[in-house]
ROMAR-103138 format. One record per residue: residue in three letters; x negated, y, z negated of N, C-alpha, C, CB in turn. Coordinates in steps of 0.1 Angstrom, whole numbers, plus 5000, padded with zeros to 4 digits. Atoms other than C-alpha are relative to their C-alpha. Glycine has a CB too. Layout:
N
alaXYZXYZXYZXYZ
...
This chain:
411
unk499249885000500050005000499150125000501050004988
unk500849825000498550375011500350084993500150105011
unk499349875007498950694990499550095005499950034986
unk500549914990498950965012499450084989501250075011
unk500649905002496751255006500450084990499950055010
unk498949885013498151484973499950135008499350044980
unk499849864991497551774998501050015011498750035006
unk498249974988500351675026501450034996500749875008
unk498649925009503151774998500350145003499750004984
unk500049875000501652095001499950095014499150024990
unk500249974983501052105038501450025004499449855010
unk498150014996504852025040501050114994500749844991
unk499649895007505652275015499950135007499350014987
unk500749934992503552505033500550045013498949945001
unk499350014990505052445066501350064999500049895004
unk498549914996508252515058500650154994501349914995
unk500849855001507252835041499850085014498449984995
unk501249984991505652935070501350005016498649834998
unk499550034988508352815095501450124996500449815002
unk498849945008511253025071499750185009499749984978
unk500349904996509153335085500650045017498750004997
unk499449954987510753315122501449995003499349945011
unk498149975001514053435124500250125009500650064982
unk499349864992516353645144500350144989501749955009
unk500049875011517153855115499349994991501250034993
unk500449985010515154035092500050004986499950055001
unk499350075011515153885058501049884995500550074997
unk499350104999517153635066499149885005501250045007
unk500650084996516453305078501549925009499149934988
unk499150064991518553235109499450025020501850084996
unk500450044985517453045140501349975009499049875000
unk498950054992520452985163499849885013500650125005
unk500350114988519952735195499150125007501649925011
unk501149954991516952805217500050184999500349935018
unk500249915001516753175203498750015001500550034993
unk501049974996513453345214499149924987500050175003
unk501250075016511353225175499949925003500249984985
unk500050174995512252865187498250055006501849935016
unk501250044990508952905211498650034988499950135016
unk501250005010506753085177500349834990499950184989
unk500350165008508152745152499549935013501549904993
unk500750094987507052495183498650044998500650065019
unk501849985006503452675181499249954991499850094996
unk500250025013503352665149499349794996501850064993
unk500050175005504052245147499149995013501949905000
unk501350024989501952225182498749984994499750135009
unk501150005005498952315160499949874994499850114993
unk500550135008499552035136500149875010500949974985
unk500250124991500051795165499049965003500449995011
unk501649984995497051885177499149924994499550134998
unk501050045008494951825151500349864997499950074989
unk500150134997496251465147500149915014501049964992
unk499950084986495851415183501349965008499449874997
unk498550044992499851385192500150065012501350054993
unk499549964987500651445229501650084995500049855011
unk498549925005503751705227500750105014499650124984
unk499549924984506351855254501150024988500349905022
unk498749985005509252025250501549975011499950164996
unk499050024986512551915269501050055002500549895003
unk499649864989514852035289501050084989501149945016
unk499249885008517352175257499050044988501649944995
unk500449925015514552245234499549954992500950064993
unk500750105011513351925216498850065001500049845002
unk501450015001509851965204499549865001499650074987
unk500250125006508551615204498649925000501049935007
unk501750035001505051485194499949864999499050074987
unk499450144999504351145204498349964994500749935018
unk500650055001501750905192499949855005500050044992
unk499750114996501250615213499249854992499650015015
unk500050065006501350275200498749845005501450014998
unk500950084999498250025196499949865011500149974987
unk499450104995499749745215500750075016501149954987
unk499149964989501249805251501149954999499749965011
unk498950035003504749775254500850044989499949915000
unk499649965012505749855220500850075000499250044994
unk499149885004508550015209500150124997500450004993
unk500249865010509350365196500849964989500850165006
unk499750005005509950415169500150224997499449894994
unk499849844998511450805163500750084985501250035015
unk499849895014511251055131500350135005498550024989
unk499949894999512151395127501550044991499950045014
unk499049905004515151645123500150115009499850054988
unk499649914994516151965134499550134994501349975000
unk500849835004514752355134501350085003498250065012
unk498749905001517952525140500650004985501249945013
unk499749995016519452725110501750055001498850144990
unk498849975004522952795100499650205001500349904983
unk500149865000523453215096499250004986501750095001
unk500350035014521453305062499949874992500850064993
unk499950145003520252985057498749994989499949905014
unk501450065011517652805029498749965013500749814988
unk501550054998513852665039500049865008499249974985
unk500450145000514652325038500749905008500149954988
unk499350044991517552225060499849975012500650055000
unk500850044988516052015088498550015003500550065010
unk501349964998512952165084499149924994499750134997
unk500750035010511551985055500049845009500750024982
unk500050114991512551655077498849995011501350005007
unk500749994991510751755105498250014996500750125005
unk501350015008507351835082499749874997499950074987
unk500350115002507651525067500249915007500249984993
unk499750124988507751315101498650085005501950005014
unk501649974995503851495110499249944987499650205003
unk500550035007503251475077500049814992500350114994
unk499650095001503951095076498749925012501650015001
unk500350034990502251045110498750034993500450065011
unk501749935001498851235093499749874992499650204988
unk499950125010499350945061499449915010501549954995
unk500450064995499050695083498849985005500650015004
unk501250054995495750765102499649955011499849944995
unk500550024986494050595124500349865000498450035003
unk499750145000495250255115500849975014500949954985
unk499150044988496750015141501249955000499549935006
unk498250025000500450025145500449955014501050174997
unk499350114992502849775165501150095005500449864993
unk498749914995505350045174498850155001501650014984
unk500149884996504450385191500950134990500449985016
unk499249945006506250695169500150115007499750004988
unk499649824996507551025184500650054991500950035013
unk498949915009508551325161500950065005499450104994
unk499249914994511451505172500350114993501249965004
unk499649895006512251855162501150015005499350115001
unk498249974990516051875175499750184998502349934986
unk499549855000516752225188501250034996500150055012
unk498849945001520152245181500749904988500850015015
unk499150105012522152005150501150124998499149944982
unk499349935010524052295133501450035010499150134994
unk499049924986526452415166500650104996501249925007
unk499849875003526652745152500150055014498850064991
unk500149914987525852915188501249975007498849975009
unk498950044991528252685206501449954999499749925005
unk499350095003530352525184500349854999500350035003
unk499750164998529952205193498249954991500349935024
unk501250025006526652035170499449905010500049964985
unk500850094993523851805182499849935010499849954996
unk500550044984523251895217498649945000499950135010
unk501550035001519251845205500149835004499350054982
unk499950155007520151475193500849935017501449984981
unk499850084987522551415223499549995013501050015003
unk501450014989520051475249499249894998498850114999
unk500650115001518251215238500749854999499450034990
unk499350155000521250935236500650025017501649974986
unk499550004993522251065269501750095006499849914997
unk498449965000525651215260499850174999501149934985
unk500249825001524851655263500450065012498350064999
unk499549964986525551665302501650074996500249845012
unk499049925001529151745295500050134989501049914998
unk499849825011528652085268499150055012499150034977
unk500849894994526252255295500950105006499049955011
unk499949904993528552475307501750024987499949975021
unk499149915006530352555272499450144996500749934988
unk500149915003530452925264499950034988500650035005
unk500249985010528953085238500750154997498749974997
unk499249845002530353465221500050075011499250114989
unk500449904992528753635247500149955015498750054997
unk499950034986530053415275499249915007499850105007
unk501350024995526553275276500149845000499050074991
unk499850134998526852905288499049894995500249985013
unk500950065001524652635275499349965008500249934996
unk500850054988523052565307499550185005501249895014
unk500949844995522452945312498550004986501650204997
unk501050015010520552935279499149934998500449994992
unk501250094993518252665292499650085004500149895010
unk500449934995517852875317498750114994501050035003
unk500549885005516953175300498549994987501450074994
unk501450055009514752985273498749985012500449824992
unk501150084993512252885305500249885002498950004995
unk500250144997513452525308501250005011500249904985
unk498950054987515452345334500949914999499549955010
unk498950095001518752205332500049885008501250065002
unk499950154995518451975357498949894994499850005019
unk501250095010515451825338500849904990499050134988
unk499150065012518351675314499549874998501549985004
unk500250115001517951355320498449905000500849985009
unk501950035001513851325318499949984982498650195008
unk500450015014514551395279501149884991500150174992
unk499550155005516651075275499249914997500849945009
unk500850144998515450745258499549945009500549924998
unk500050104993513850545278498949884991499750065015
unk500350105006512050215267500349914991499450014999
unk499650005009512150025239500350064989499649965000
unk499449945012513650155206499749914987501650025001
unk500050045015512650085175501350034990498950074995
unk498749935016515050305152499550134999499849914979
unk500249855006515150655140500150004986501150105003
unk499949955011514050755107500650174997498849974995
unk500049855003515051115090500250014983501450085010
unk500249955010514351235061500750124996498850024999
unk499049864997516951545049500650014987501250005014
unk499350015011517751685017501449954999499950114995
unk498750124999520751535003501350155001500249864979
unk499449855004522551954999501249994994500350105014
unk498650035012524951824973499349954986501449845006
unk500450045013525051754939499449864993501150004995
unk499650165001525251374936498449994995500649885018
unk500950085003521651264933499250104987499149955015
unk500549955013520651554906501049944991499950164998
unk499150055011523851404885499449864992501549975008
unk500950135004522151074885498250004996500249905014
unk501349965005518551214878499349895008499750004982
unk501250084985517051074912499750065010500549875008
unk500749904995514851234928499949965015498850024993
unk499550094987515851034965501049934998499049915007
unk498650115003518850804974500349995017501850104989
unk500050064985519250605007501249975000499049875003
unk498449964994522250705030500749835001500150115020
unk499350134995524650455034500850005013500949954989
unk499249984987526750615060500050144998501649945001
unk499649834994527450965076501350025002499450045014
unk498749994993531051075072500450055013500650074994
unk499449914984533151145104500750094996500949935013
unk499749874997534351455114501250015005499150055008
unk499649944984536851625134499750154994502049975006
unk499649835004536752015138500950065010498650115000
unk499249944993539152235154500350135002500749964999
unk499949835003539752595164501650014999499350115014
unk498249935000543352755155500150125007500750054984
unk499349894999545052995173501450064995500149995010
unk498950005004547853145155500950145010499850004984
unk499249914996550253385175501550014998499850005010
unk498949965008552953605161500450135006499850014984
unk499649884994554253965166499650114987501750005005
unk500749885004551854265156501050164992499150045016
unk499149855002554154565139499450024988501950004999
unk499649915011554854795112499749934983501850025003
unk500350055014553354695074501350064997498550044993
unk498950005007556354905064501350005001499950054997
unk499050024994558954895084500849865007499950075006
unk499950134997559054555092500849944994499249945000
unk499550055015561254375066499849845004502050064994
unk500550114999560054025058500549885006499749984992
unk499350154999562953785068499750045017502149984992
unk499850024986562353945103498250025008501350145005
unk501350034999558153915104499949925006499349984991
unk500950124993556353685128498350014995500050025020
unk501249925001553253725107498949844996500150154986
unk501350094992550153495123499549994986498850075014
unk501250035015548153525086501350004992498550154994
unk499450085011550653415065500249875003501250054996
unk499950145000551253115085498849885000500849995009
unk501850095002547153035087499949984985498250135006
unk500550065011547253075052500349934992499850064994
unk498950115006550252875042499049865006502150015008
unk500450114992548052605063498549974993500050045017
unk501349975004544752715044500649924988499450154999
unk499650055013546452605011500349815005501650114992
unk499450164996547952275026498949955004501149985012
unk501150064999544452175037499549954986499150095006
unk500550055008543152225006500649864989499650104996
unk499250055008545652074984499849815008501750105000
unk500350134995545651745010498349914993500150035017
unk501050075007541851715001499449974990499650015001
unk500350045016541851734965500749894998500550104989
unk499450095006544251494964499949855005501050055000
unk500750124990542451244987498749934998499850055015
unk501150015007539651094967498949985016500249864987
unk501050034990536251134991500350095013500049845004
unk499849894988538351385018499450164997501750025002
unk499849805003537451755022500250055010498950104993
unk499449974994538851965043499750175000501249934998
unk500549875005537552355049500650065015498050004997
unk499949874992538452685066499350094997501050055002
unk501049964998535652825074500050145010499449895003
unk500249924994536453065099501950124999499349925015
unk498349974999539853295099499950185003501249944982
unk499749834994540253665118501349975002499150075015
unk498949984998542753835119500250165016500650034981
unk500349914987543954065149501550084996499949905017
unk501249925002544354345145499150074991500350075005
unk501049985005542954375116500050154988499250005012
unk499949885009544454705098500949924990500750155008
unk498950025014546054715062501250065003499650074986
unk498549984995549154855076501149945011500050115005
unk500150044985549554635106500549804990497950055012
unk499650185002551554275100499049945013502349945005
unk500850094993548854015118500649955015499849884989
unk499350084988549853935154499049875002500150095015
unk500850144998547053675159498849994990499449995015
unk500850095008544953465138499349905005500649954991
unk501250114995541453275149499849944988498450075004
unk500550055013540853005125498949875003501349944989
unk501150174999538652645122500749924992498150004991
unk499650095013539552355104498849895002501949905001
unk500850135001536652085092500949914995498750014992
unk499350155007537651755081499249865000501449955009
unk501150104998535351485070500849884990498350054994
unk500350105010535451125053499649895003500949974993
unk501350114997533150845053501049845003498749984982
unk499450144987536250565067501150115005500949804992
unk499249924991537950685094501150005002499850005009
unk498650015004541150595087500950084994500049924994
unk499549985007541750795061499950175004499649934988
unk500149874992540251105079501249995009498650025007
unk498249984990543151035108501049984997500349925011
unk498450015005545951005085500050134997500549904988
unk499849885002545051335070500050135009499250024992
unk500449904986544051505105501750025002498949895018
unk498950004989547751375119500650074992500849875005
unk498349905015549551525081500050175004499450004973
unk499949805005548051835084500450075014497950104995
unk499749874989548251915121501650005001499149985019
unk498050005003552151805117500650134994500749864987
unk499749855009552252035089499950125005499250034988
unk500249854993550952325106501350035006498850015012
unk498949914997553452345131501249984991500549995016
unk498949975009555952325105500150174993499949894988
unk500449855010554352625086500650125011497850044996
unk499549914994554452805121501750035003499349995009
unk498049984996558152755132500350054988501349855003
unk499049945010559352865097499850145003499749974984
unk500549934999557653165105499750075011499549974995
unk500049954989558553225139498750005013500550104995
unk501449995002554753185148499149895016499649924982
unk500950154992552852935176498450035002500649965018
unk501450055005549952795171499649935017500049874983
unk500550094986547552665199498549904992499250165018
unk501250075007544752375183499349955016500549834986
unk501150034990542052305202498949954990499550145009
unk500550095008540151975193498350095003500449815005
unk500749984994536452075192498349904998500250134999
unk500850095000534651785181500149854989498950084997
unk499350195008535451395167498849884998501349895013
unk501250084997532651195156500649874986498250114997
unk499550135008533350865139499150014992500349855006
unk500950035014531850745103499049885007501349914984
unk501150064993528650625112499249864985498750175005
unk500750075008526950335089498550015003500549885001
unk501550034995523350345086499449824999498950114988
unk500550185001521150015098499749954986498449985009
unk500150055010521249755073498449964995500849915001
unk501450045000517849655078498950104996499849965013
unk500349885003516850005074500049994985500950115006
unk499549975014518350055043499249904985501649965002
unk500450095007516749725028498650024995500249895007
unk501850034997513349815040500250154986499050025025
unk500049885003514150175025500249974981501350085009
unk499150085017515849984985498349964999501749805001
unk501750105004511849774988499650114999499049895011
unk500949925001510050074995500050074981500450115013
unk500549925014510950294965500449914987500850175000
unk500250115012511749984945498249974994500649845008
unk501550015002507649904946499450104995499349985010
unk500649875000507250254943500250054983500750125012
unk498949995009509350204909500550174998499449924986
unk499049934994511750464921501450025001499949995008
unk498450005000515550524914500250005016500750154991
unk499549964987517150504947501849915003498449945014
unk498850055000520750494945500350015016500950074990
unk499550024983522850434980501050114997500849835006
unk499049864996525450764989500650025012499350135000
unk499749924984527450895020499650094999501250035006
unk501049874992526251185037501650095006498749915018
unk498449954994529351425036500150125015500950094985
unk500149974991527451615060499349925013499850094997
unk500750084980526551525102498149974996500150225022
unk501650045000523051435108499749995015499549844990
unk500550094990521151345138500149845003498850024998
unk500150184998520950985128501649975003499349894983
unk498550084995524650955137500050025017501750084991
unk500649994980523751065176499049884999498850195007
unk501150114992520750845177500249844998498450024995
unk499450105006522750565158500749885012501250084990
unk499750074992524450515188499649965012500750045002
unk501050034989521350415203499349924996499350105006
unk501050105008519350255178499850024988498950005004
unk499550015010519150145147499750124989499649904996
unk500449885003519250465122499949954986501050135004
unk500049995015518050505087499750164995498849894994
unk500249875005517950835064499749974983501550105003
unk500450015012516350885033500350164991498449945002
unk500049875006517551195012499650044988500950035000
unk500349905010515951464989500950054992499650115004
unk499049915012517351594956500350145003499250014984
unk499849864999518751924962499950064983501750045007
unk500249975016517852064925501250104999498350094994
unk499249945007520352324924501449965005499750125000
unk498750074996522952104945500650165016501549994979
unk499549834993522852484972499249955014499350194991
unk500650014989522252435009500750075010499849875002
unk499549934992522752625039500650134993500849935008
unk500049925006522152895016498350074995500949954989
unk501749965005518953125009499549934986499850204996
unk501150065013518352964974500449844997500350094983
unk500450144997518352614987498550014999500649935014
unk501250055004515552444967499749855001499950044989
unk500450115001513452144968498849974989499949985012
unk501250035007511151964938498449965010500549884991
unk501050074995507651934948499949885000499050034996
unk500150145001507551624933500949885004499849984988
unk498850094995510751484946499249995018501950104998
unk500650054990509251584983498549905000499950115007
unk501350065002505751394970500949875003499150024983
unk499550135002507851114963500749935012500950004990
unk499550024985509751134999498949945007500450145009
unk501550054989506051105018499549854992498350154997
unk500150115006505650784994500849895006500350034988
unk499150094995508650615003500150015014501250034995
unk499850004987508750725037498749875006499850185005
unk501050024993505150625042499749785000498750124991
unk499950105003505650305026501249895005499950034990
unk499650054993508650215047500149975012500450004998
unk500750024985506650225078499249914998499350125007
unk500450195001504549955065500449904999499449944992
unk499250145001506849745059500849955016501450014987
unk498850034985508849795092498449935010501150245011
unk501150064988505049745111499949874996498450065000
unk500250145004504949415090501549945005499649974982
unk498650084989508649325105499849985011501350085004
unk500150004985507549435138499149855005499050175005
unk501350064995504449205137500549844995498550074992
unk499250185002506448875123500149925007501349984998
């Protein structure tokens, strides 16, 4: 068994320090899809490729990906990483800390001879902040991203124009798909919930990735008079989003493991004197079996138009993304229980109430995720934190369940 270096904790620490500094806004820390900084982080991780000798390109939507080929011809991949795109005002560690520790895993290792080849990936895109729709980065690489190139972003700006405009080439698409053997995807990614500080464990190996749906609302009503209006005769668009806002929530409290969020809700036009003619909203909806997510999907969108008709009101939903409950590989998971078992290591099993990469690459090959303690339980927030020693203990387990997978490989 290896113990990596006590200085790649701080390399990793260091890095995402370091990476926190390129942002579209000042003081903040928000990267959006292939925004101009994307090309200074890339540099940045270029260097450390470098220096361990990784061959590295970027493809056609923006992956970073540093490869190390494998001892043996033929050989599998095997594929680490995460994602460098940030939510608006986001924390350090979200994707990024993944992505460190998939170089800094690769450095561990050395010069020894491995039976599997490993590529890092930096996903460009997981969060789908820009577009709405998440992990174009990830689906480029299973194949499935061709159809979003030509959705529109605020400004009109199409995902295939934004290739464009980054310097890369859409028709290139299909060059940054798998090809060969597959090993599996690891990822490493804080856990950005409570759960594993509750239990005083400082990692905890995913078991599954809940599914999703999200959806945009349109609510339309009739714009008048705040005082002249009298209420029995109102069509008013934000009262019937919000009668719908409450009914969300109330469904997911009362649905052990559901939650259900509105996240986005304008109103039009927008004055304090002015009854609401239209209302932009979102609905999330997650839970780790899918069953129980599409009974609550069918209650609530039922409910809605109920809320609207009382209220004179119509609504337009528009689905804008459905991803089923993903299980992570068992085999993964086992190798992942040994690792920080040896390591004598708490490592309880958890869902993952948020998306990931490994549920894109899942549907390609086998996926495992290993998650970080969030210490204050705050993520996709500036004071998302991580323990040194909890990431020490990641590069441990990680490093140590790549020896075991090379001793599978070599069976």
């Amino acid at each position: 068994m290896t113990t990596p270096p006590a200085d790649l904790t701080q390399a990793v620490l260091d890095t995402c320090n370091a990476l926190a500094g390129h942002t579209e806004v000042p003081g903040e820390i928000n990267r959006p899809f292939l925004c101009p900084c994307t090309a200074d982080v890339h540099d940045h991780l270029k260097a450390w490729a470098g220096r361990l000798g990784l061959s590295t390109r970027v493809d056609a939507v923006g992956n970073l990906r540093a490869r190390r080929e494998a001892d043996v011809p033929g050989a599998p991949t095997l594929y680490l990483g995460s994602h460098l795109d940030t939510v608006p005002n986001a924390g350090k560690y979200d994707g990024v800390l993944g992505v460190a520790l998939g170089y800094a895993l690769v450095e561990a290792l050395g010069a020894r001879p491995l039976p599997y080849a490993i590529e890092v990936v930096a996903f460009s895109e997981e969060e789908g902040v820009r577009f709405g729709v998440p992990f174009i980065g990830s689906r480029a690489l299973v194949g499935t991203a061709d159809p979003l190139l030509d959705l529109p972003d605020a400004q009109a700006v199409t995902v295939r124009q934004a290739i464009r405009a980054y310097g890369l080439d859409p028709q290139e698409l299909k060059a940054a798909e798998v090809t060969g053997a597959a090993l599996g995807y690891f990822e490493i990614h804080i856990e950005q919930g409570p759960v594993l500080q509750a239990q005083c464990a400082a990692l905890g190996v995913v078991e599954a990735i809940a599914g999703q749906n999200r959806f945009l609302l349109r609510f339309e009503g009739q714009a008048s008079h705040a005082g002249t209006t009298p209420m029995p005769l109102r069509k008013d668009a934000l009262a019937a989003a919000a009668r719908f806002v409450v009914e969300a929530e109330q469904v997911a409290r009362s649905t052990p493991g559901l939650v259900a969020t509105v996240g986005v809700m304008q109103a039009e036009p927008g004055a304090i004197n002015v009854v609401s003619g239209v209302v932009n909203a979102s609905l999330d909806i997650r839970h780790a079996r899918d069953g129980v997510r599409q009974e609550a999907v069918e209650y609530l969108l039922d409910a809605l138009q109920g809320f609207c008709r009382e209220r004179g009101v119509s609504v337009q939903v528009t689905p804008r993304m459905e991803e089923a409950a993903t299980p992570m590989s068992g085999p993964f998971k086992e190798l992942l229980h040994r690792a920080a078992d040896e390591l004598n290591l708490p490592h309880p099993e958890l869902v993952s109430g948020a998306g990931h990469d490994a549920q894109i690459m899942a549907t390609r090959m086998p996926a495992g995720m290993l998650f970080v303690r969030s210490p204050n339980a705050l993520s996709h927030h500036p004071d998302e934190m991580v323990n040194a020693q909890d990431v020490s203990d990641a590069l441990r387990v990680g490093l140590r369940f790549l020896e075991l997978l090379a001793g599978e490989v070599q069976a």
